[in-house]
SEZAVO-194193 format. One line per 4 residues: number of its first residue (from 1); for each residue x, y, z of N, C-alpha, C. Coordinates in nm, 2 decimals, always signed. Example, Ala and Ser with C-alpha at 12.3 -4.5 7.8 and 13.67 -1.06 7.14 Angstrom:
% residues 2
1 = +1.32 -0.57 +0.78 +1.23 -0.45 +0.78 +1.32 -0.33 +0.78 | +1.28 -0.22 +0.71 +1.37 -0.11 +0.71 +1.29 +0.00 +0.79
This chain:
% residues 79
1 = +0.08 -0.12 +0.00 +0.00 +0.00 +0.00 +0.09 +0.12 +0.00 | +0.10 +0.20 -0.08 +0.11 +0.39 -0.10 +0.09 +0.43 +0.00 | +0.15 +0.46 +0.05 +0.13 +0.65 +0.18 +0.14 +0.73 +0.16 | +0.09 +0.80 +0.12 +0.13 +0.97 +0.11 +0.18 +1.00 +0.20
5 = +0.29 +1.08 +0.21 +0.39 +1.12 +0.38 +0.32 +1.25 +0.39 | +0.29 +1.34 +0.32 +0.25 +1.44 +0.35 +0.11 +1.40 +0.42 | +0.00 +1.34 +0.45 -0.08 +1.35 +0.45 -0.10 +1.21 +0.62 | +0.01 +1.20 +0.67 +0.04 +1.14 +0.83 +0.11 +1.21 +0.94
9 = +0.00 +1.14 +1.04 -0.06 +1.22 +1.13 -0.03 +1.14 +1.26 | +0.06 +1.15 +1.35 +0.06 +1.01 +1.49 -0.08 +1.05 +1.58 | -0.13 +0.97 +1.60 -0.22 +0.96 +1.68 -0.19 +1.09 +1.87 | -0.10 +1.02 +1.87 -0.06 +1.14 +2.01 -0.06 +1.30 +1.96
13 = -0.01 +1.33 +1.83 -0.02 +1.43 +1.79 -0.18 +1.46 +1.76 | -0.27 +1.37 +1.71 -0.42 +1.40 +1.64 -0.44 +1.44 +1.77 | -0.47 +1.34 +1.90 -0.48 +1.38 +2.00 -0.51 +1.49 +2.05 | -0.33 +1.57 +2.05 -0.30 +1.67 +2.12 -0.33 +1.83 +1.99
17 = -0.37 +1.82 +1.90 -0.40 +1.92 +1.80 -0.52 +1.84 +1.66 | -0.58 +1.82 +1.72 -0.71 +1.80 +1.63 -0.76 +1.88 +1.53 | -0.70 +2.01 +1.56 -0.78 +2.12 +1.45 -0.64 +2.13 +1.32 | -0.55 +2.05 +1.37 -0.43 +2.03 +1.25 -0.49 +1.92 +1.19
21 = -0.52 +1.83 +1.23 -0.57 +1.71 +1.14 -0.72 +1.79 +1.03 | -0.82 +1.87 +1.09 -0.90 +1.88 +1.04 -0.87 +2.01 +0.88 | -0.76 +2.04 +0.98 -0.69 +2.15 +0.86 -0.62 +2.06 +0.75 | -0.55 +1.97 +0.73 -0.52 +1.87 +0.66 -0.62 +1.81 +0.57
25 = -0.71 +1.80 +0.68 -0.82 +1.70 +0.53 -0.87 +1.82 +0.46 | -0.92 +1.92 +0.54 -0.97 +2.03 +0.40 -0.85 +2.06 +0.31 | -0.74 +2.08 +0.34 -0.65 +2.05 +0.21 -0.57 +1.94 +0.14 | -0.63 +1.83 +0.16 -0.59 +1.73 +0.10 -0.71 +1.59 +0.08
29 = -0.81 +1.60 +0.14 -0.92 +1.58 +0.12 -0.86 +1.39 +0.26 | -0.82 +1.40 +0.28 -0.77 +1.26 +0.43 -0.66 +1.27 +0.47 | -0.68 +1.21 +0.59 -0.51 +1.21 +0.69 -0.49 +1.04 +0.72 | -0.43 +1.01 +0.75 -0.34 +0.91 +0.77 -0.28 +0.87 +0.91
33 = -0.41 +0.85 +1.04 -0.31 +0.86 +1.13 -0.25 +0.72 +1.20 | -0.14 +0.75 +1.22 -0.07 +0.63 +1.26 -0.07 +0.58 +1.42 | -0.04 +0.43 +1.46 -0.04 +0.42 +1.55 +0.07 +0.31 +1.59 | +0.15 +0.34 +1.68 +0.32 +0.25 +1.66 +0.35 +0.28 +1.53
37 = +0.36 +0.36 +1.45 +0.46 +0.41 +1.33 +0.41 +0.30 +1.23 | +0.28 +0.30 +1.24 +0.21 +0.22 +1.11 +0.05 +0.30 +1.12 | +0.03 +0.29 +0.96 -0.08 +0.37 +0.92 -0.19 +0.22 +0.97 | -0.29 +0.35 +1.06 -0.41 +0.26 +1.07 -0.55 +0.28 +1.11
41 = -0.57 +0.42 +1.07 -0.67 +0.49 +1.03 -0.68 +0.61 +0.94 | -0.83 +0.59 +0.91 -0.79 +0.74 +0.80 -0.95 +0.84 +0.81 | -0.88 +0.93 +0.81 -0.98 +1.07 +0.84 -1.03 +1.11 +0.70 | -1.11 +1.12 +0.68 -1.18 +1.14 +0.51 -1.30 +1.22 +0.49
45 = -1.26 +1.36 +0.44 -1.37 +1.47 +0.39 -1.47 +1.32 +0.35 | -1.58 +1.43 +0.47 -1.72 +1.34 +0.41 -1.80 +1.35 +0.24 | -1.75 +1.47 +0.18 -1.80 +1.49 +0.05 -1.72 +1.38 -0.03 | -1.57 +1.40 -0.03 -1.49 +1.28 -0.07 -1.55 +1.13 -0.08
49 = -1.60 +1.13 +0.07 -1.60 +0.99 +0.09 -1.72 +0.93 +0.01 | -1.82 +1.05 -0.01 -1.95 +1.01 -0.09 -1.91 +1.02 -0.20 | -1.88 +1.07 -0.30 -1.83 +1.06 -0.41 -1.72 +0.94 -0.45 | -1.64 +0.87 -0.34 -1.58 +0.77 -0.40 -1.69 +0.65 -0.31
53 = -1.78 +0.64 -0.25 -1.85 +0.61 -0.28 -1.95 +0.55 -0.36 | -2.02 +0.63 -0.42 -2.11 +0.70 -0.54 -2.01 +0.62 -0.67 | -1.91 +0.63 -0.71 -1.81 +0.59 -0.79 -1.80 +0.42 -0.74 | -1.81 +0.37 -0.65 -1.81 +0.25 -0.60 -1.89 +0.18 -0.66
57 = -2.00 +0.20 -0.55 -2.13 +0.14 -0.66 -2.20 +0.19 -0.82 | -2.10 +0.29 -0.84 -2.13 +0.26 -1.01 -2.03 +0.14 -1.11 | -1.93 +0.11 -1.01 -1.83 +0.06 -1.04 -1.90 -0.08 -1.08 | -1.94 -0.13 -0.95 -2.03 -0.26 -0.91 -2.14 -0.28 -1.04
61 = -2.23 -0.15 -1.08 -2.31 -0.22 -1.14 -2.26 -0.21 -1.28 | -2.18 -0.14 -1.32 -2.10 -0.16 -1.44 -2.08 -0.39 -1.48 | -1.98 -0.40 -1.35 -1.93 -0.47 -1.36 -2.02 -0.58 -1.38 | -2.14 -0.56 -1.31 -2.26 -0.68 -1.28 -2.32 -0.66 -1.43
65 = -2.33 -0.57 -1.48 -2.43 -0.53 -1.62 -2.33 -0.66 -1.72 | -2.16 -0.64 -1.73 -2.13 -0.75 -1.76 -2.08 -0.84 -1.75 | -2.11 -0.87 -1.65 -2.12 -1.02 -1.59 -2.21 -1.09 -1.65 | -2.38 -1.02 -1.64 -2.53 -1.08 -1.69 -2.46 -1.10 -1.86
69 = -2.42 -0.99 -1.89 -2.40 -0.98 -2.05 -2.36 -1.09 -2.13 | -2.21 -1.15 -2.01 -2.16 -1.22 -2.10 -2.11 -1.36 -2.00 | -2.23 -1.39 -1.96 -2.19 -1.49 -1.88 -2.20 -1.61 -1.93 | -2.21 -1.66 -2.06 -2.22 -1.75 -2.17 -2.04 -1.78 -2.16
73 = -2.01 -1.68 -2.23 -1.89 -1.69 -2.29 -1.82 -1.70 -2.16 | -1.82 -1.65 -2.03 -1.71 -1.68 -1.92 -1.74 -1.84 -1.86 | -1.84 -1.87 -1.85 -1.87 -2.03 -1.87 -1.81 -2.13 -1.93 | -1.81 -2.09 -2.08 -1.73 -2.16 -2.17 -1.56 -2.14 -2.15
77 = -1.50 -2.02 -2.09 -1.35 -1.99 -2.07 -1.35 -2.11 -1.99 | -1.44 -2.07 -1.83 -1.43 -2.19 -1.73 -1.38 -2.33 -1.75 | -1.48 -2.38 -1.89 -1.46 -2.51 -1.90 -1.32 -2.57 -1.91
C-alpha cells in the first residue's frame, strides 16, 4: 500500500491538536493517522467519501451489467 507522507498524522499528535488534522483534510481531502509508526486509520472529507463512494457502486453495477451480459462466454472460458 502507497502512503502519502505528506498527509500522516501520529495519533498522540491527532490527540493533542485535532484542529491540524482537520486542517489537513480540508486541504488534502484525508489524513493518515498512525499508531506504533504504522498507518491505521484514516480521516476522510465526508464529500470525498461520498463521491468515491457513489463511484463505487457505479463501479459494481457496471461490472454486474457485464457479468449478466456475457456470462455464456465466461462459462465456456471456465470449462
Amino acid at each position: 500500500m502507497l502512503v502519502p507522507t505528506d498527509c500522516l498524522v501520529s495519533i498522540t499528535e491527532a490527540n493533542q491538536n485535532f484542529s491540524r488534522v482537520a486542517r489537513l483534510v480540508d486541504e488534502r481531502s484525508r489524513v493518515i493517522l498512525m499508531k506504533n509508526n504504522k498507518p491505521k486509520y484514516l480521516v476522510i472529507d465526508l464529500e470525498q467519501y461520498e463521491r468515491e463512494l457513489a463511484a463505487r457502486k457505479e463501479f459494481d453495477r457496471l461490472a454486474d451489467s457485464v457479468l449478466v451480459e456475457r456470462i455464456q462466454l465466461f462459462r465456456r472460458l471456465a470449462e
